[in-house]
Backbone as ProteinMPNN parsed JSONL, in Angstrom:
{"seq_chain_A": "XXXXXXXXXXXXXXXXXXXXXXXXXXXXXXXXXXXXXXXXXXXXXXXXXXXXXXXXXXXXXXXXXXXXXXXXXXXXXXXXXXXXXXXXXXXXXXXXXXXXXXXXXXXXXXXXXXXXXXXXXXXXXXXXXXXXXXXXXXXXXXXXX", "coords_chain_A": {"N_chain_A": [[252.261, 33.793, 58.131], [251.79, 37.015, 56.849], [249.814, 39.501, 58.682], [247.942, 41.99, 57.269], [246.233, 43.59, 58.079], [244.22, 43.401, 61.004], [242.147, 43.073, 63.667], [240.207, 42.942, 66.619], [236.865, 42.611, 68.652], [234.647, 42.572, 70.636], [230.497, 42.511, 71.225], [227.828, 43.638, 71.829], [224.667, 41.88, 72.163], [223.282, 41.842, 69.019], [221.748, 42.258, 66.692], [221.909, 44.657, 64.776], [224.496, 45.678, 65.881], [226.158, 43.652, 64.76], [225.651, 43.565, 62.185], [227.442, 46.601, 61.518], [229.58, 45.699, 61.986], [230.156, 43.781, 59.925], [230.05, 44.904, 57.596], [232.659, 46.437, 58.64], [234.465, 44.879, 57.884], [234.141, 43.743, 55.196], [234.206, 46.29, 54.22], [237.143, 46.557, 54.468], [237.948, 44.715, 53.104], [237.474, 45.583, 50.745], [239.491, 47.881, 50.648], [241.708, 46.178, 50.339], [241.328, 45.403, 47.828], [239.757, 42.851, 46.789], [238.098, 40.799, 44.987], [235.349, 41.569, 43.33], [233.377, 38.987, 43.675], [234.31, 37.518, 45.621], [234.452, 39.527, 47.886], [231.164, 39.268, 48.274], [230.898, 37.064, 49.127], [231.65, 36.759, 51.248], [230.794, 38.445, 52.619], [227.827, 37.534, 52.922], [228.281, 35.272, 53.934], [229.19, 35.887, 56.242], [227.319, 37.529, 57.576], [225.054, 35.463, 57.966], [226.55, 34.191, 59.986], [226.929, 35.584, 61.971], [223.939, 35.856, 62.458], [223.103, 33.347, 63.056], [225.226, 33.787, 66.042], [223.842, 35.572, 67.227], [221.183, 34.969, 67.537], [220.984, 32.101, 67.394], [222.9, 30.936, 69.092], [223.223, 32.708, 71.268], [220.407, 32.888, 72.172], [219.458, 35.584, 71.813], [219.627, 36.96, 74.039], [220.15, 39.982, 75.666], [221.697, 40.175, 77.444], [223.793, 38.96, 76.556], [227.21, 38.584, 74.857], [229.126, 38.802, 71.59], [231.911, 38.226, 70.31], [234.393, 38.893, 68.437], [236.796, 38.521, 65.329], [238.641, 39.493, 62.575], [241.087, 39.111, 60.771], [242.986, 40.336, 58.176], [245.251, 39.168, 55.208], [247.015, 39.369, 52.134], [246.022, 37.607, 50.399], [244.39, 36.127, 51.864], [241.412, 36.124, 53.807], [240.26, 36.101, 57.079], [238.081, 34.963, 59.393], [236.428, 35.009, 63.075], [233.986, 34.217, 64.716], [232.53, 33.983, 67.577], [230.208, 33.052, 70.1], [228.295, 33.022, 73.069], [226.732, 30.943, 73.781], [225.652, 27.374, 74.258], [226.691, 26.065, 72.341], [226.795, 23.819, 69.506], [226.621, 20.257, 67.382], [228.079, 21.024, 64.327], [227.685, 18.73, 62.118], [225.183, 17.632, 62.937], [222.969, 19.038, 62.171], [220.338, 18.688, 60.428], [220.844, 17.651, 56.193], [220.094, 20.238, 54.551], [219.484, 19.963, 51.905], [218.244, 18.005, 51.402], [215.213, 16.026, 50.464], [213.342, 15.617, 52.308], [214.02, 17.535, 54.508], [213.58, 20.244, 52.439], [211.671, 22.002, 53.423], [212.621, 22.799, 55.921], [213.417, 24.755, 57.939], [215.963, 25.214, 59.352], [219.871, 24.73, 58.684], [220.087, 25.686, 56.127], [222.174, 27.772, 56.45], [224.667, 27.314, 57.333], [225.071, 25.52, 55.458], [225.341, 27.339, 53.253], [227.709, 29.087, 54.037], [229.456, 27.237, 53.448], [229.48, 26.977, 51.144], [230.59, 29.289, 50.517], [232.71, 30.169, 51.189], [235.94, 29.473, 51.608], [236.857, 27.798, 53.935], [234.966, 26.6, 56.337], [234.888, 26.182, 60.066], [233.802, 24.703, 62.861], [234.669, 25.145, 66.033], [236.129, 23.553, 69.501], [233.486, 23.416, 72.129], [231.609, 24.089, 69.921], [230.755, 26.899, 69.17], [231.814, 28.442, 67.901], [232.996, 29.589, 65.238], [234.959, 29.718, 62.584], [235.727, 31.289, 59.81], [237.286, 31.134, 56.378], [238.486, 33.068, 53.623], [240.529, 32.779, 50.497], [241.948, 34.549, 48.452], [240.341, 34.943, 44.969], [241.626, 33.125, 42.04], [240.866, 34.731, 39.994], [241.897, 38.187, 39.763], [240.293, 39.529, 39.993], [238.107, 39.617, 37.768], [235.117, 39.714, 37.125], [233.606, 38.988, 35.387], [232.619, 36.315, 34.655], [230.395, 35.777, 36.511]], "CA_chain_A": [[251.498, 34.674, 57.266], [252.086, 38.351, 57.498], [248.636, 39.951, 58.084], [247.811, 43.516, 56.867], [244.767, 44.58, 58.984], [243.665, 43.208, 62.126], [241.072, 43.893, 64.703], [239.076, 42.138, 67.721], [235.773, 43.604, 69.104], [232.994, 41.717, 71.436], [229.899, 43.355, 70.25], [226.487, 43.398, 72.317], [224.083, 40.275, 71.345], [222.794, 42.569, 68.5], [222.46, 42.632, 65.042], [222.717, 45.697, 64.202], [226.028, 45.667, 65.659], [226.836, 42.581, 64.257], [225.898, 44.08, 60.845], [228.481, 47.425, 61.545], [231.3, 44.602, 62.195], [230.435, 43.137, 58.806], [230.393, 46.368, 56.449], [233.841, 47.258, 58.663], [235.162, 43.609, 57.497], [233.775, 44.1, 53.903], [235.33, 47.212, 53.861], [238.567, 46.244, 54.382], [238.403, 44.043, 51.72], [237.283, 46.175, 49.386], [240.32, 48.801, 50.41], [242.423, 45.286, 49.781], [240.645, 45.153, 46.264], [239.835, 41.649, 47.14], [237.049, 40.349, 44.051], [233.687, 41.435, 43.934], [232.43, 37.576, 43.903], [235.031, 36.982, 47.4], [233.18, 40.513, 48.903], [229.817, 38.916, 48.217], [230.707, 35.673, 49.77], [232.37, 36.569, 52.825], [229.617, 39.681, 53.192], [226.602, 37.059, 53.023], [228.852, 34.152, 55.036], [229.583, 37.005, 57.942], [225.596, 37.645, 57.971], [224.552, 34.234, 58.278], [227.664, 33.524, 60.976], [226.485, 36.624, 63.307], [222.761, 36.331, 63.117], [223.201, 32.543, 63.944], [225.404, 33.443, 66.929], [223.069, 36.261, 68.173], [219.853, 34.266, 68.09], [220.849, 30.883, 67.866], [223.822, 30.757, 70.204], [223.005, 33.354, 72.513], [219.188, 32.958, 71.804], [218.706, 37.202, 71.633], [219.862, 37.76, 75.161], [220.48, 41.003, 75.892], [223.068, 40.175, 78.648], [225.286, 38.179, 76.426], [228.137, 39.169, 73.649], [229.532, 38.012, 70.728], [233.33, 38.11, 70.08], [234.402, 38.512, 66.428], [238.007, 38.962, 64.865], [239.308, 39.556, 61.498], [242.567, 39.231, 59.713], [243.433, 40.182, 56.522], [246.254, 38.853, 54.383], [246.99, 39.794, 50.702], [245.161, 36.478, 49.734], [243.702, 35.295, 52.768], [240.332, 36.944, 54.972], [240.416, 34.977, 58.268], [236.94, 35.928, 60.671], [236.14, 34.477, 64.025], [232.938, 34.7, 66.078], [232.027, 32.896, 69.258], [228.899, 33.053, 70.997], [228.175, 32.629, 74.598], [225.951, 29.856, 73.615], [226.091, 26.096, 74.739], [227.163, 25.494, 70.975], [226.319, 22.628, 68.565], [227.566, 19.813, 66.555], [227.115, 20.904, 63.05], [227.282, 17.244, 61.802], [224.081, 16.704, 63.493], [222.149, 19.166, 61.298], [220.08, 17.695, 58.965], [221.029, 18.289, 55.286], [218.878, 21.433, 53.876], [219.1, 19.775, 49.943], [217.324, 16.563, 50.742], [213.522, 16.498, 49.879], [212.346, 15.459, 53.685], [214.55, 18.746, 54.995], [213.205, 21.364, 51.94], [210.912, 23.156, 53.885], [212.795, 22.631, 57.162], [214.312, 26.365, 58.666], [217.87, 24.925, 59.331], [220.868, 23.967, 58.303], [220.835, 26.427, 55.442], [223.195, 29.278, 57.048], [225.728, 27.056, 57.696], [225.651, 24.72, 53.754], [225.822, 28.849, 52.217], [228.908, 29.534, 54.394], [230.384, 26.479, 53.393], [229.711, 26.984, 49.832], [230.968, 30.647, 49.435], [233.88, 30.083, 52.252], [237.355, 27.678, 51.615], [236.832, 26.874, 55.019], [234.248, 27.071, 57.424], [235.035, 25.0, 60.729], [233.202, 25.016, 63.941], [235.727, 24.048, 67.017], [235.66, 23.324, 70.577], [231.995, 22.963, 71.773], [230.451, 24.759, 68.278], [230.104, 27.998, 69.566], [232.936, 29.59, 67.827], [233.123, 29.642, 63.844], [236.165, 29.948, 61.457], [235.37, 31.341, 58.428], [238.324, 31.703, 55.875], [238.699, 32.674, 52.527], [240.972, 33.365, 49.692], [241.754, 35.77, 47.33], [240.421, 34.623, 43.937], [243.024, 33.863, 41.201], [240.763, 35.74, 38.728], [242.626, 39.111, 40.104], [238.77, 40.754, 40.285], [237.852, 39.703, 36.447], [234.2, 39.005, 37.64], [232.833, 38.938, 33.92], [231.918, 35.43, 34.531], [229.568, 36.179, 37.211]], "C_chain_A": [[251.548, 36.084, 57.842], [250.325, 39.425, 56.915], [248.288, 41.488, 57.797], [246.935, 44.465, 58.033], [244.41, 43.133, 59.969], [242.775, 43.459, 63.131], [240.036, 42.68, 65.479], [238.197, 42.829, 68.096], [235.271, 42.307, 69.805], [232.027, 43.364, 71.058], [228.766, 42.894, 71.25], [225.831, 42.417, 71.206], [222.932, 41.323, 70.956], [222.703, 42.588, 67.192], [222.274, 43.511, 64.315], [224.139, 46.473, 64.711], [226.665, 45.078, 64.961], [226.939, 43.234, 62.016], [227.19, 45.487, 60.389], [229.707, 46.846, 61.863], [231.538, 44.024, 60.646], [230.844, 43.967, 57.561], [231.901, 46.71, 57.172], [234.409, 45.892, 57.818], [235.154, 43.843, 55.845], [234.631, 45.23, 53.388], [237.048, 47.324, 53.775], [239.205, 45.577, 53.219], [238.061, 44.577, 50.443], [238.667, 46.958, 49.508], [241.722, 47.667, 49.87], [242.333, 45.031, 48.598], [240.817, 44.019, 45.96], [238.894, 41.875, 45.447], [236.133, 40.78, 44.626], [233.216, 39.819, 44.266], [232.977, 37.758, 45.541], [233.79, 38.28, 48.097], [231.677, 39.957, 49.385], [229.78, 37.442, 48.938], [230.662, 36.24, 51.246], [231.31, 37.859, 52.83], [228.394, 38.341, 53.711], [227.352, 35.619, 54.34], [228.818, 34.862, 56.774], [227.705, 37.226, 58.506], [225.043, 36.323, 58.309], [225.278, 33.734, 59.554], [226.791, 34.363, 62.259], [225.164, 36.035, 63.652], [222.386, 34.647, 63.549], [224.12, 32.614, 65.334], [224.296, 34.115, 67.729], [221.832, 35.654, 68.403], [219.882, 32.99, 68.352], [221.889, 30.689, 69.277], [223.634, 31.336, 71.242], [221.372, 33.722, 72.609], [218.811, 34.554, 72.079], [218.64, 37.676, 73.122], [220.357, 38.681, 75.249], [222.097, 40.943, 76.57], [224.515, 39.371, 77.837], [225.974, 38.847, 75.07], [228.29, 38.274, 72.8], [231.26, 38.678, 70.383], [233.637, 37.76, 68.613], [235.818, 39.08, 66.04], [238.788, 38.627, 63.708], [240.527, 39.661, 61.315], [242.384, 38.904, 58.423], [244.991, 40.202, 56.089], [246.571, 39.464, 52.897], [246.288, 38.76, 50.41], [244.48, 35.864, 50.384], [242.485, 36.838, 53.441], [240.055, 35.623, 55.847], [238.977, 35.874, 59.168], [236.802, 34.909, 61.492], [235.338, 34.819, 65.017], [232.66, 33.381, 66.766], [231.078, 34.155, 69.664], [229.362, 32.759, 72.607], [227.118, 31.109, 74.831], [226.628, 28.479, 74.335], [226.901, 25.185, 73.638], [226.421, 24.372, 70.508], [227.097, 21.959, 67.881], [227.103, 19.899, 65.163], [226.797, 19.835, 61.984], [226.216, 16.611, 61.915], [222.762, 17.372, 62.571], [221.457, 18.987, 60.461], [220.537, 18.745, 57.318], [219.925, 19.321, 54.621], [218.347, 20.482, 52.402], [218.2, 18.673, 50.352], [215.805, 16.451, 51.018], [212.846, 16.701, 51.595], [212.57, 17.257, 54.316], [214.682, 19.884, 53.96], [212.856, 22.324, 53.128], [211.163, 23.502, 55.339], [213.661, 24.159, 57.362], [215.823, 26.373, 58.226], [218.203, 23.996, 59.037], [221.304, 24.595, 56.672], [221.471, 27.168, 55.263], [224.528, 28.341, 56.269], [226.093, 26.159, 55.713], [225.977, 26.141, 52.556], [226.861, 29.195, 52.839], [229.668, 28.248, 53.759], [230.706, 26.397, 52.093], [230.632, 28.443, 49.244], [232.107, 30.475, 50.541], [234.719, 28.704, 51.738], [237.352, 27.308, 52.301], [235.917, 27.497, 55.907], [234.306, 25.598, 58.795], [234.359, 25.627, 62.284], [234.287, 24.363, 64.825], [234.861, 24.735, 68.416], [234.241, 23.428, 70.659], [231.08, 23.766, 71.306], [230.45, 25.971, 68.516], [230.7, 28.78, 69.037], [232.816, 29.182, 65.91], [234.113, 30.243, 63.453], [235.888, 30.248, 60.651], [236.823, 31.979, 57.429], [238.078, 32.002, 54.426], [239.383, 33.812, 51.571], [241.182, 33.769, 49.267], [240.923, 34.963, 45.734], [241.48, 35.009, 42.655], [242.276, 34.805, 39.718], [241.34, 37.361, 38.729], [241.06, 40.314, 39.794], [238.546, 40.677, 39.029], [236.218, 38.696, 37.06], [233.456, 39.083, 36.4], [232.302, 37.466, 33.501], [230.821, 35.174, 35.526], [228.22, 36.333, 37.034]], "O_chain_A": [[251.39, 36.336, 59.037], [249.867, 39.816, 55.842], [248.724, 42.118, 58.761], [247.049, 45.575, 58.553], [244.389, 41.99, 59.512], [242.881, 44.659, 63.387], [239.339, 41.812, 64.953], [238.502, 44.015, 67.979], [235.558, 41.166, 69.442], [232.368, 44.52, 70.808], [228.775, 41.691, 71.511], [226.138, 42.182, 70.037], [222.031, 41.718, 71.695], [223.671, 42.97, 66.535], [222.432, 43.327, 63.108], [224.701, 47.447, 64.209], [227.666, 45.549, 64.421], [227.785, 43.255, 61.122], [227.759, 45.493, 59.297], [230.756, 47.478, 61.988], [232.649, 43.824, 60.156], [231.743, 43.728, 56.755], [232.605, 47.327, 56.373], [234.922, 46.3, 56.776], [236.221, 44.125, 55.298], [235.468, 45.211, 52.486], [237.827, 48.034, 53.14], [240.278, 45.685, 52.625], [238.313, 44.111, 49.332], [239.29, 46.837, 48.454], [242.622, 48.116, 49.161], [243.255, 44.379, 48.108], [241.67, 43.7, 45.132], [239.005, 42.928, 44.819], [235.837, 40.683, 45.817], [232.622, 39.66, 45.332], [232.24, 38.063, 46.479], [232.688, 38.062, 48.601], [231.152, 40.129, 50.486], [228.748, 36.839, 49.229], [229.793, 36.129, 52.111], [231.401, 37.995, 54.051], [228.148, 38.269, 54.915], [226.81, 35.255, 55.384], [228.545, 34.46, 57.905], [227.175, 37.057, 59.604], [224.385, 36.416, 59.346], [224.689, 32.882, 60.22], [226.193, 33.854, 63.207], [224.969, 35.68, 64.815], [221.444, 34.516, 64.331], [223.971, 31.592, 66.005], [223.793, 33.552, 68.701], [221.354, 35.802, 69.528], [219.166, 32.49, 69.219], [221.455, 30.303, 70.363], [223.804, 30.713, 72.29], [221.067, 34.807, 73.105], [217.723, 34.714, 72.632], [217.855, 38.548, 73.495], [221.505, 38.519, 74.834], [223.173, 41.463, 76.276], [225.675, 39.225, 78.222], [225.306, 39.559, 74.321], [227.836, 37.136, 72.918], [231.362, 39.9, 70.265], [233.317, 36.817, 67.89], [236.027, 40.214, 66.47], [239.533, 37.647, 63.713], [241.057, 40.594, 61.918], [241.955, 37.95, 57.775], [245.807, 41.028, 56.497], [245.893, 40.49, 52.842], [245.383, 39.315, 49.788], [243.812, 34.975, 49.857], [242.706, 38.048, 53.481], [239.742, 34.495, 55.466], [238.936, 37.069, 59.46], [236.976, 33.795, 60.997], [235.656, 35.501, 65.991], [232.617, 32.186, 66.473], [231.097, 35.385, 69.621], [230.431, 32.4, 73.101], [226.91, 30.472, 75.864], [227.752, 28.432, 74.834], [227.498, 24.121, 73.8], [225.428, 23.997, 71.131], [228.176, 22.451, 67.548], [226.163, 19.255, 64.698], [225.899, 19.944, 61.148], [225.956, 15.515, 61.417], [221.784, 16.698, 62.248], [221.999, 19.139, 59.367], [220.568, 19.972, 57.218], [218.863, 18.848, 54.216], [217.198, 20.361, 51.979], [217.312, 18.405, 49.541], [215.392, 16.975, 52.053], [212.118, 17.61, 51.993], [211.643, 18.04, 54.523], [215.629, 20.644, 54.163], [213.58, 23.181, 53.636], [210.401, 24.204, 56.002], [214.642, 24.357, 56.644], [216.532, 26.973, 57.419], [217.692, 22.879, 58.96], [222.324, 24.277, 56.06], [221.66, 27.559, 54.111], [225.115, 28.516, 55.202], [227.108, 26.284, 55.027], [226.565, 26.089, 51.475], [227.394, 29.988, 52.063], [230.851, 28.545, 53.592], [231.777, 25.947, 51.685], [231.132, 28.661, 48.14], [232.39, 31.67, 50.448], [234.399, 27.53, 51.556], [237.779, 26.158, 52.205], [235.986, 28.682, 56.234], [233.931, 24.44, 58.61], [234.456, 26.79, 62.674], [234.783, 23.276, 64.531], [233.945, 25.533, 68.612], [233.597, 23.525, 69.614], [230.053, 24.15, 71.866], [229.785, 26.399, 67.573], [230.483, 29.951, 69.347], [232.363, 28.053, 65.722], [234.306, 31.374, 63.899], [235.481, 29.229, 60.093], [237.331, 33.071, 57.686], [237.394, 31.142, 53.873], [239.182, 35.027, 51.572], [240.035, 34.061, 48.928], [241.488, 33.869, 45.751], [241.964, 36.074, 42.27], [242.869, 35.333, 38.778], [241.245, 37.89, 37.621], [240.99, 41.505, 39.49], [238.719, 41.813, 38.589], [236.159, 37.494, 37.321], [232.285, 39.345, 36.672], [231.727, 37.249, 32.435], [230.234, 34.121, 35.277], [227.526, 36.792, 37.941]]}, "name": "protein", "num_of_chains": 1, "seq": "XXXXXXXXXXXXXXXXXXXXXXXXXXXXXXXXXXXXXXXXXXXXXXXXXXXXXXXXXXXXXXXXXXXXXXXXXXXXXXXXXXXXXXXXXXXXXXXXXXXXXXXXXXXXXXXXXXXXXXXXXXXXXXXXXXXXXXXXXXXXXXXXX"}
């Protein structure tokens, strides 16, 4: 795959860095004139990815980073953050939809990345997130939206 734009950063365990990584990511895909719907996924997937590594993974330590790196394709947006965290297995989460786990905190980051992302995969031990996704073949006809 031949990617267009590229870029790595580690980023203080911050989120308002983590949010100036996501508007540069966003932005890219807007200068790609990806879909509004894709922008709005992968904007709200990238927010939910960061502010679980900065508080959950690196529980809001000052001393630790987060590592995050985009590629863009003509049809693909590829992002990757790792934590400094001990990680997790996200299998073990309970499901958000089912009645006992309504009113429970977590496990809804990760079922909204998985819904607005073609792939969201956690590897080695959890700490690192894949988030990929597509171009849509509507070519930016978001009039069903």
């Amino acid at each position: 795959m031949a990617w267009i734009e590229n870029f790595e950063i580690t980023i203080p365990n911050d989120t308002a860095e983590g949010q100036r990584v996501q508007e540069r990511i966003v932005t890219l895909m807007e200068q790609h004139n990806f879909p509004d719907r894709d922008v709005f996924g992968v904007r709200l997937s990238l927010e939910e990815a960061l502010v679980n590594a900065i508080k959950h993974g690196n529980g809001m330590d000052p001393d630790k980073s987060v590592k995050i790196g985009c590629w863009v394709a003509e049809h693909l947006v590829r992002v990757e953050i790792e934590d400094e965290g001990p990680g997790f297995q996200p299998e073990e989460v309970p499901d958000p939809t089912l009645d006992e786990n309504l009113e429970r905190p977590c496990g809804r980051g990760i079922m909204l990345m998985r819904s607005f992302m073609n792939s969201c995969e956690y590897v080695g031990r959890g700490n690192k997130v894949v988030l990929e996704k597509r171009r849509a073949e509507n070519n930016g006809d978001d009039s069903d939206a």
